[in-house]
C-alpha positions in Angstrom: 91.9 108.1 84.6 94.7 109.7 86.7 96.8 112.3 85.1 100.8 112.1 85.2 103.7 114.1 83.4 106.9 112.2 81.9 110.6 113.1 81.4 110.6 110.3 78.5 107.4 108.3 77.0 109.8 104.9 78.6 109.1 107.0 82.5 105.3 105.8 82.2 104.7 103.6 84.9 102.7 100.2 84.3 101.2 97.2 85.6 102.5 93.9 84.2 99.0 92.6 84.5 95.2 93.8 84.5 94.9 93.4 88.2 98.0 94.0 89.9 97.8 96.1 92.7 100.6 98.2 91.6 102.1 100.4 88.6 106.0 99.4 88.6 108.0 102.5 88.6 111.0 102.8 86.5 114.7 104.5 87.1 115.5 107.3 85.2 119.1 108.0 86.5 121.6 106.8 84.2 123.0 103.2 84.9 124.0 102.7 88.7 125.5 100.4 91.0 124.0 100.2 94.5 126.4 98.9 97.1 125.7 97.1 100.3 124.7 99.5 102.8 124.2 102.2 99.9 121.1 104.1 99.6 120.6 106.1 96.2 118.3 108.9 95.2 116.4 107.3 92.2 114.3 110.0 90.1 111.4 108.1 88.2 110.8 110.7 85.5 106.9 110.9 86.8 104.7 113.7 88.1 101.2 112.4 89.0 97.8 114.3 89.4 96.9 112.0 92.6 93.2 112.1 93.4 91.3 113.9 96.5 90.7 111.6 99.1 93.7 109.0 97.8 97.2 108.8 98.4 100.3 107.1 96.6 102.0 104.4 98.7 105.2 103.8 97.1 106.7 100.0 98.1 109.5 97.7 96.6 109.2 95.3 94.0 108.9 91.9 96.1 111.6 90.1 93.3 114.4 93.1 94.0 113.6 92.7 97.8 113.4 89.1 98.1 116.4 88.4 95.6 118.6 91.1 96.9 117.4 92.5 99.6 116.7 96.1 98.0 114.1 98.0 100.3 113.1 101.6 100.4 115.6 103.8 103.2 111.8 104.6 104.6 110.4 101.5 104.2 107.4 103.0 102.2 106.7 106.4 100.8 103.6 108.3 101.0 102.5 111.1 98.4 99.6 113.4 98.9 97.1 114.4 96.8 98.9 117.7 96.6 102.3 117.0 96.1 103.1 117.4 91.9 106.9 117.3 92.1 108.8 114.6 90.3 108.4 111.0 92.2 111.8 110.1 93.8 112.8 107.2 95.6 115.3 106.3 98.4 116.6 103.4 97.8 118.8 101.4 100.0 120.6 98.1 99.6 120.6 95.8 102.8 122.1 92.9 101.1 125.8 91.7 101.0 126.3 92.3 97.2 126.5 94.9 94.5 123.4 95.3 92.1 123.1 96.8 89.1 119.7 99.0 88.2 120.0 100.9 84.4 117.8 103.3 83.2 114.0 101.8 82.3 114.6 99.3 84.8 111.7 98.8 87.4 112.6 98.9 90.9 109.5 99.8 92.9 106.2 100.4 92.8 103.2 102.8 93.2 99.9 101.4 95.0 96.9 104.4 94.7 95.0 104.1 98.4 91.8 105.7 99.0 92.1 107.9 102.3 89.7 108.3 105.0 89.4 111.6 105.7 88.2 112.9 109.1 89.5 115.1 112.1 91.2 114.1 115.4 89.3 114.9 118.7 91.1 115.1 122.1 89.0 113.6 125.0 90.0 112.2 128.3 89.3 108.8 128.1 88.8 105.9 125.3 86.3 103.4 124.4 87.4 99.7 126.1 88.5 96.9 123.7 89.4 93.2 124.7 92.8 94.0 124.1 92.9 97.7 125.3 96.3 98.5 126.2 98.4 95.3 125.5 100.7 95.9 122.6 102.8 93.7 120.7 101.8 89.9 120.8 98.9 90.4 122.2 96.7 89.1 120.0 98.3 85.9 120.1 101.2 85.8 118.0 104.7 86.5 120.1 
């Protein structure tokens, strides 16, 4: 069970089905337009007790970003296990037409990742690979 505070019993963020990878997040500003090229701070109304060893990966909703091209302005967030302010969102419209989000409505979503936790060592050199050094398209795909 993972522990969260709401503004408002409708803040409570759920999955629309048993397995889905995600909780859908809700806006808790008051009813807003988003312009092209606009981004807006949305507040969710949700503090979360995130557990050791896990982090919160917050993505878009595929419908708002396939349908309007909605996105995150950092393309995903990240919350740490420590963190236990208020969940806020960047949001950001890339698309060529207005859109209108009103309080309740879901707009993104929170994935709960299990980190692997260990420490960074310097050294001088690094193991060899097939594709050591070769970066993008390398593996085949250009």
């Amino acid at each position: 069970m993972i522990r969260v505070t709401l503004d408002t019993p409708e803040c409570m963020p759920y999955k629309e089905h048993r397995w889905d990878a995600g909780f859908d997040l809700r806006s808790n500003n008051e009813d807003f337009i988003i312009s092209p090229n606009e981004k807006v701070k949305v507040y969710t109304g949700v503090k979360i007790q995130i557990p050791v060893r896990h982090m919160g990966l917050i993505l878009p909703r595929s419908g708002l970003g396939s349908k309007y091209e909605i996105g995150l302005a950092n393309t995903a967030g990240v919350i740490d296990s420590e963190y236990r302010g208020e969940i806020i969102v960047n949001l950001v419209n890339r698309g060529g037409e207005d859109l209108e989000i009103k309080k309740y409505d879901r707009f993104c979503q929170l994935i709960l990742v299990p980190v692997y936790i260990t420490e960074l060592r310097a050294v001088s050199t690094l193991e060899g690979t097939n594709r050591n050094a070769r970066g993008f398209g390398s593996s085949g795909v250009e």
